[in-house]
C-alpha positions, -999 to +999 in steps of 0.1 A: +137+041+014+135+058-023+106+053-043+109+065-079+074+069-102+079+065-139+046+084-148+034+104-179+017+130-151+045+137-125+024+164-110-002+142-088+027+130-070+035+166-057+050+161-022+036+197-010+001+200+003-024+195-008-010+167-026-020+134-015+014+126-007+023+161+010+004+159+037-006+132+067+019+098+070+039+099+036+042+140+044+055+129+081+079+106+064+094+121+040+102+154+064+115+129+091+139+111+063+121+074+060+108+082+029+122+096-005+095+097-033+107+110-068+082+113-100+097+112-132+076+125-164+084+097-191+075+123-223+109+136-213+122+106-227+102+100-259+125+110-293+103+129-312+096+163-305+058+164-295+066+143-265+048+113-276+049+082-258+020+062-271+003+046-305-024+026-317-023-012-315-013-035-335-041-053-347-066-027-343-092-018-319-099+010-292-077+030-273-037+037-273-005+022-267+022+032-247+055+028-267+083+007-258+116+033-261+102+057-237+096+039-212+128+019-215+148+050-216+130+062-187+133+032-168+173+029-178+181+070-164+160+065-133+180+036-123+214+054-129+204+082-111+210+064-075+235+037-073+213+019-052+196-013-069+159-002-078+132-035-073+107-026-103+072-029-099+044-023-129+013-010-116-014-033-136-049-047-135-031-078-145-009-081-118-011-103-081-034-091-060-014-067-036-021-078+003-009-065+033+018-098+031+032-080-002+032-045+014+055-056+044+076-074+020+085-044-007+091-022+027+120-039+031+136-029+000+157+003-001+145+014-033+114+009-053+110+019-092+070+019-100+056+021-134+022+036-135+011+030-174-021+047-193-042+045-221-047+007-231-015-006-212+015-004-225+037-027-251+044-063-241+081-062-254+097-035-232+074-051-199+088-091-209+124-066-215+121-053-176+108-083-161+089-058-137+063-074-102+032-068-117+011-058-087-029-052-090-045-033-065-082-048-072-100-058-098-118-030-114-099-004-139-087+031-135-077+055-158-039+046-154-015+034-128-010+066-110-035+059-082-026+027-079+013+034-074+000+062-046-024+033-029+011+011-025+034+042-018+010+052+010+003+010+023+044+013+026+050+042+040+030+030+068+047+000+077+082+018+079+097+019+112+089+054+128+065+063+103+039+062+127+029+076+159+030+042+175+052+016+171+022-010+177-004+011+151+007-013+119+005-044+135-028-039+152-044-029+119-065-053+095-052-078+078-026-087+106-023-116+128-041-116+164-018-100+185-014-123+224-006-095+242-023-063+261-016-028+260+011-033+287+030-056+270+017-084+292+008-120+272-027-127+275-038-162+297-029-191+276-059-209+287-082-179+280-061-176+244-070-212+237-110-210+239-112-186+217-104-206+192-082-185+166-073-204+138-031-205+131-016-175+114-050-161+105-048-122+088-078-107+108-102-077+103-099-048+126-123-044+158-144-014+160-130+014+178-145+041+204-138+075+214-158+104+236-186+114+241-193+081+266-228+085+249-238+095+214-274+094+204-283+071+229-251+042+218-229+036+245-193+026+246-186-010+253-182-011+297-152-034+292-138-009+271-142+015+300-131-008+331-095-002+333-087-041+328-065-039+304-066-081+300-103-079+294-096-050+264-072-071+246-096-102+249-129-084+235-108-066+211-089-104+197-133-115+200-145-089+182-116-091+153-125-127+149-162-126+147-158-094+123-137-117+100-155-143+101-188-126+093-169-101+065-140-116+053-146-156+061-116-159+027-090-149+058-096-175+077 
């Protein structure tokens, strides 16, 4: 995959250490070839010779505006670069509300194109213009889309076949559906499956997870986590995701 970051601060997406994307999974990626991730300053595109690439509004009021032709202009070179068909994606408060569902979905695309605005936002014309997915990582504000564009680069990166460790570390995580089957493969007892109750395609929570010491200030480790029976481990750990959604995150139910 090639993800390409329109951005007016290229340098936080450094792909050396310490960089937030040169080290850990999206590090792992990109040196193993899964993962291509290119920034792209848009002043270099602005056409007038302080590099501008924002105004004030229209109508008055606080804050600036980012302009319409660099970002076009940006958006138009990026997507020559690499004959491959870019799926563009604005990085926005205003957006959907990006799930686990969307994640998996924009990891099957070969290439990405993410616009991370600042200031105020930027124009409406050039955004109606690129028809962009407006994707909203929560509902609070940050300082600009750059953040944002590394919380979705990093939320893909995971889900990419051979990206991690594992092959069953992405689908056991939160916000995925119970998995029916233990550690060995092996499908769980129907019967025992069936009082427990899960509700149909339900995203659930992750369970809690253990590691040594046995005993840490008195707190031990779960016994069926320590019997061997690998049946029983799958079963507490479909229980525990359950009653940890339903007390947490009842919405996911």
């Amino acid at each position: 995959m090639r993800i390409d970051v329109l951005t007016t601060f290229p340098e936080m997406f450094d792909r050396e250490s310490p960089a937030a994307l040169g080290v850990s999974i999206p590090k792992r990626a990109q040196d193993a070839g899964l993962l291509e991730i290119y920034a792209t300053n848009i002043r270099s595109y602005a056409d007038n010779k302080h590099e501008k690439t924002d105004a004030r509004p229209y109508g008055g009021g606080p804050g600036m505006v980012m302009t319409c032709q660099p970002v076009w202009d940006a958006v138009q070179a990026v997507e020559s670069s690499d004959p491959t068909p870019a799926r563009r994606i604005l990085l926005t408060p205003q957006g959907i509300p990006l799930t686990q569902e969307l994640v998996e979905e924009l990891a099957q695309e070969q290439r990405l194109l993410m616009i991370a605005g600042h200031y105020e936002g930027i124009d409406e014309r050039v955004i109606e213009k690129l028809e962009p997915l407006e994707i909203s990582i929560g509902d609070y504000i940050l300082s600009g889309g750059e953040l944002a564009a590394m919380v979705l680069i990093d939320a893909i990166t995971r889900v990419l076949p051979g990206a991690l460790g594992h092959q069953d570390s992405a689908i056991e995580d939160s916000f995925s559906e119970p998995r029916t089957c233990n550690s060995d493969g092996n499908e769980i007892n129907p019967k025992i499956l069936k009082k427990l109750n899960l509700p149909q395609n339900a995203k659930l929570l992750d369970c809690p997870h253990y590691t040594r010491p046995k005993v840490w200030e008195g707190m031990e480790v779960p016994k069926v986590l320590t019997n061997g029976d690998h049946d029983a481990v799958a079963i507490w750990r479909l229980e525990q995701r359950y009653k940890r959604t339903q007390n947490r995150r009842p919405d996911l139910l």
